[in-house]
Steps between C-alpha positions, in 0.01 A plus 500: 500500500621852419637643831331849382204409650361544867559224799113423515515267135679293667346442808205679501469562883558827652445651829605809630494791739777541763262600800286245511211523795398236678112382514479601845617827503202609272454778255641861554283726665485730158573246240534574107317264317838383292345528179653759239188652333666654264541207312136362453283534237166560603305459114572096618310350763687281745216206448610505105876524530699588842828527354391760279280656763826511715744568246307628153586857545914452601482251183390734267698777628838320573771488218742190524837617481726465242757254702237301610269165402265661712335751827352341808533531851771242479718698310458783712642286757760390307559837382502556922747245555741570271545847575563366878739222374695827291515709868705153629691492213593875452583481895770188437632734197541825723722267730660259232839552619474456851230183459620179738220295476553236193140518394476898508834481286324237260162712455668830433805354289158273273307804469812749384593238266183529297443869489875527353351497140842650393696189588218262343551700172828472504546100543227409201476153487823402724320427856333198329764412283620196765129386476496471127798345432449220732113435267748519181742254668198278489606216283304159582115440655697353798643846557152688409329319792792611744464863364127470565623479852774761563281740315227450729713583776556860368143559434454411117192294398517159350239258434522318844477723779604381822399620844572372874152495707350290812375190348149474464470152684781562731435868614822517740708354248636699159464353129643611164235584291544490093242669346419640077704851450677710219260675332514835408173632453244505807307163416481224251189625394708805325695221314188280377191727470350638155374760672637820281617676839729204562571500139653826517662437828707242355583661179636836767728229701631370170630837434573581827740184515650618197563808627679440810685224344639756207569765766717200709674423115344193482567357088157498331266596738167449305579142437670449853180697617264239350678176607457644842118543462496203340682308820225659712176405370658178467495516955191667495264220323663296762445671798220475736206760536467729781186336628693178509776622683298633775379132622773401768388119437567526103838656588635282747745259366755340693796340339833365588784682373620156352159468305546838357601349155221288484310839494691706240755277341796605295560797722809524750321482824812522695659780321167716553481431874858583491421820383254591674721420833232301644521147672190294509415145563124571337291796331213574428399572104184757464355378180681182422377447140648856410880381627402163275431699230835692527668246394324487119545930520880472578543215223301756228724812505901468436715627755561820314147560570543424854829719540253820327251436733696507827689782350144714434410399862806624675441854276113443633646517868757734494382757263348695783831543628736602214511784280210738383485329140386201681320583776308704294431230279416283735222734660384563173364144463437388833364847636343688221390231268419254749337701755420796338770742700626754267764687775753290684503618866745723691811336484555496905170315554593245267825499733280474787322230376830305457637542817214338657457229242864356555625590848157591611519431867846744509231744413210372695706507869528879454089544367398309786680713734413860353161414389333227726479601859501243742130567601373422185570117522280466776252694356491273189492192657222607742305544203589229296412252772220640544389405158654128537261496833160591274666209231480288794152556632377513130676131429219383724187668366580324140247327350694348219785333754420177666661458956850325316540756240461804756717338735775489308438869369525572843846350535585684196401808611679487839804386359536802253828718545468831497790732413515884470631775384893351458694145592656455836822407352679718232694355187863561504654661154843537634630176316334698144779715358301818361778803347321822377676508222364133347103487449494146305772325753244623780203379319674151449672450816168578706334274307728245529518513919121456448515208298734349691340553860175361340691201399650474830205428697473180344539211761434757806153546661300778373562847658103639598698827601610586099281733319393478105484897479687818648392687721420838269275238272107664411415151556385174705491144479371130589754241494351139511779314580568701797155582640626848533312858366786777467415863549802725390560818652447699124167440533391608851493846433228750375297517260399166545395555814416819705594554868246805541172350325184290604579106514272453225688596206823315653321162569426564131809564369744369752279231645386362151879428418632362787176268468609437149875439628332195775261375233750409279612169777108412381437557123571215218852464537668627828142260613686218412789547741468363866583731844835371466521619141508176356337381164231292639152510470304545813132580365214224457411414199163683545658819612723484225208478267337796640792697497505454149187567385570785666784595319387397192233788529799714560659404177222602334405813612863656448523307166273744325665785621666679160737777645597521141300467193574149377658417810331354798650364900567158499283387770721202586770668490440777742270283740747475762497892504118496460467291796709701731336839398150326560595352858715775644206768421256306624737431836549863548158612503436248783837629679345829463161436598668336810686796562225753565377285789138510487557913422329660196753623229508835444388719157759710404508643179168345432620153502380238751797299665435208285474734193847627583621143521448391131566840364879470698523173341465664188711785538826266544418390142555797364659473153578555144699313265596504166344199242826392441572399859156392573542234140836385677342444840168313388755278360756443746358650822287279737338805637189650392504874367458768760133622399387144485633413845269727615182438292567124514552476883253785625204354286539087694504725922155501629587797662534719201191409401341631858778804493327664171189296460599346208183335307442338233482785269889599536749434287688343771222284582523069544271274571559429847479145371847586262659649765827345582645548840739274664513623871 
């Protein structure tokens, strides 16, 4: 996925708000309701359309800026944290000289390495040049599966990716996990559809390939450019779809390293381990008839072909980070034409942004101190245990879930880790050299100590203290495995939620998310995983089945959504998402009716309490994106787009219904008897 866009496409779950109040201290005596009213558009009637109700008037109004996929109240945030992350950074620069702390040294030393645009001129081509020789040295398919490994190791995509994870069956132990990679366009869908927007996709990557490879004096591009193309539509009618790879049953497949052969023969097992610096007595292969398959895609292009295409992806991955001539090209394609972005942004952000992506927790010690005050973690967790006490009671009012069923949800529940704002332990970088005066040797050598402490877990227990994201992350997540929900300090800050407003619109907002986060341990895949985090099922078969005719409701509904003309959500895909949205709203409105006690809400503004609920919910929606993006994340994005997130969820919660008086009339209107809600 292109890193341009914001944190919540890839999780999807977002609280925020770094004063959070507890239920029990109540609502300020003078409240503000928490809504911005500036932004609604009053021609549309919340019972037709609440997003547009909430947001209509700041939609029509609001310009997407040039360096930008699109506007939301994410990227304000994001626009929020970066901006803090640059005070950290411009702090370490004021003292560079006089720095003692390795990590400070590494962040300011990354950082002035990639705004010296001078130096990057300068060298051309000559930072990669150790990188491309060793793909021309390539000369046998013995050696081609070895470079398939070192290149990993620097952060260069080939077509088997491999990652270090707890193992789904064994959560305290690690696995190596092989799974379908090195493709350069979003999805395969851009490589095999007829669709004319795909069509002309493909035809502006042809060129683009062409392009970079005459700017890095590659000998005739156009062909070497079409070989390469070629080579990857070859992987991508082999690979699996995205709604296939999110079934953790489907993608569990243990093998013993000595069996590997019998998978994918002909290739040099050993010499691709070796590369890859990992030791392994099994794996695990994601979609085992894709690493079959390799073998008849590896036997069907020469080794010439092979030697372009690794030579196009190292120019794919390092582009960013070499001279303007190519990092202009490559933001040409993969911002502009891609996502529809026709300004790169400021240089230093992008600098930022790369500080945190490869020695992020360097960055993330300092954030945590200067932004997160100590009272805040409290405050969080006060609140986001209340919601995991109204999961609890609600487990038990479920008509759907049989005594064994809600037992073990129980378990599940109880067991759940929660961690916020940043880790407990922070990653040493003082082993990573990092010299201001060598961008593409920082790049590589942080990405190599990552590599290689992900391969080192293998054969220890797994570490429940690491974290998956830094601490300045707009983001959240649910890991499985782990039984964990992971709240990083980025996103507990305004304006997601609002220290001097009515609870209302922050159960909404706030509330509905870190429902959402919880949920996720309970919708059709993280469902499958025990308290433990184990891949086991733990549902009766008839609890299953309701569950899923449940779900399959879901799928539905959101499948004739058409964000795009021609272009509709893929129910399946996004059902996970779906899920969550639909449980954690429906969660916080009973965490916020629990809150008020027995005591009337308020009207403020002219909005009831439960008004102000929904209407919060739909204010952290808030967004505008470009058709390009939107194209690119229907296809490769299990999350559902913002205005349907809150049309889709709001229109399933009884309570909205009540809240506005919904009838049958509305636009928003269901049958209660087509109503989908899960808790």
């Amino acid at each position: 996925m292109s890193s341009s866009r914001r944190s919540w496409l890839l999780c999807g779950l977002v609280i925020g708000g770094a004063l959070i109040a507890t239920a029990q201290a109540g609502p300020a005596q003078t409240p503000s309701s928490g809504l911005d009213l500036r932004t609604f558009d009053r021609s549309v009637r919340p019972q037709d359309d609440l997003n547009a109700f909430v947001n209509g008037h700041w939609a029509a109004t609001t310009i997407i800026p040039a360096d930008r996929s699109s506007i939301g109240t994410f990227d304000q945030l994001q626009e929020t944290s970066t901006k803090q992350l640059r005070e950290i950074v411009d702090r370490l620069g004021r003292k560079s000289a006089s720095l003692t702390d390795p990590n400070d040294r590494a962040v300011d030393a990354f950082y002035r390495s990639f705004m010296d645009t001078a130096r990057l001129e300068r060298l051309g081509l000559k930072p990669i040049d150790g990188i491309l020789s060793s793909v021309e040295q390539i000369s046998s398919r013995a050696e081609l599966a070895e470079a398939f490994g070192s290149l990993s190791r620097v952060g260069v995509s080939v077509p088997l990716d491999a990652q270090v994870h707890p193992h789904q069956k064994r959560s305290t132990e690690y696995v190596l996990d092989f799974s379908q990679g090195g493709l350069g366009l979003p999805d395969r869908d851009y490589y095999l559809s007829d669709d004319d927007t795909f069509a002309k996709v493909r035809k502006a990557y042809l060129q683009h390939i062409e392009r970079s490879l005459k700017v890095s004096g590659t000998p005739h591009a156009d062909e070497a450019a079409r070989q390469i193309v070629a080579l990857e539509t070859a992987l991508a009618r082999v690979q699996w779809s995205r709604v296939d790879n999110r079934d953790p049953v489907k993608t569990f497949n243990e093998v013993a390293v000595t069996d590997l052969p019998g998978v994918l023969a002909d290739f040099n097992w050993v010499g691709f381990l070796g590369g890859l610096g990992a030791h392994a007595a099994t794996v695990n292969i994601s979609q085992p008839t894709y690493v079959r398959s390799l073998s008849d895609v590896l036997a069907a292009h020469p080794l010439s072909a092979w030697r372009l295409y690794l030579r196009w992806q190292v120019l794919r991955s390092y582009s960013p980070f070499l001279s303007k001539s190519l990092a202009g090209e490559h933001f040409a394609f993969y911002g502009t034409t891609l996502e529809g972005v026709p300004k790169q942004k400021e240089r230093w952000k992008r600098g930022i942004e790369l500080v945190d992506r490869q020695i992020g927790e360097a960055l993330g010690r300092r954030y945590a101190e200067t932004f997160f005050p100590p009272n805040s973690k409290a405050r969080v967790e006060t609140l986001v245990r209340n919601l995991i006490a109204t999961y609890s009671a609600d487990i038990d009012t479920l008509d759907w879930m049989g005594t064994d069923t809600k037992r073990a949800a129980h378990e599940k529940l109880d067991k759940l880790l929660l961690k916020i704002g940043y880790p407990d332990h922070w990653r040493d970088y003082s082993s990573v050299t990092i010299k201001a005066d060598d961008l593409v040797g920082n790049v590589t050598r942080s990405t190599h100590f990552e590599h290689d402490r992900m391969m080192a877990k293998l054969g220890h227990p797994v570490d429940r203290t690491e974290w998956d994201m830094t601490p300045p992350t707009i983001n959240a997540y649910y890991n499985p495995t782990v039984n964990e929900i992971v709240f990083p300090a980025g996103i507990l800050q305004p304006p997601f939620f609002d220290a001097g407003a009515d609870d209302a619109v922050n159960y909404g907002a706030v509330g509905a998310v870190i429902g959402h986060e919880i949920s996720h341990g309970f919708d059709d895949e993280g469902s499958q995983f025990d308290a433990q985090g184990n891949l086991r099922n733990w549902w009766t078969e008839a609890d299953k089945e309701a569950f899923n005719r449940k779900a399959k409701a879901l799928v539905a509904e959101y499948s004739a959504f058409e964000p795009v003309k021609g272009f509709h959500i893929n129910g399946e895909l996004t059902l996970g998402e779906n899920i969550a949205d639909n449980s954690g709203l429906a969660i916080a409105y009973k965490a916020y009716q629990r809150s008020l006690d027995g005591r009337e809400a308020p009207v403020i503004d002219g909005f009831t309490g439960p008004q102000r609920f929904y209407l919060g919910f739909g204010q952290v929606w808030r967004d505008k994106s470009r058709d390009e993006v939107v194209i690119e994340l229907i296809k490769a994005d299990p999350h559902s787009m913002p205005p349907f997130r809150v049309l889709g969820t709001v229109r399933n919660q009884p309570g909205y219904y009540d809240a506005f008086g919904v009838g049958p009339k509305d636009a928003a209107w269901l049958p209660p008897e087509q109503r989908v809600l899960m808790w």
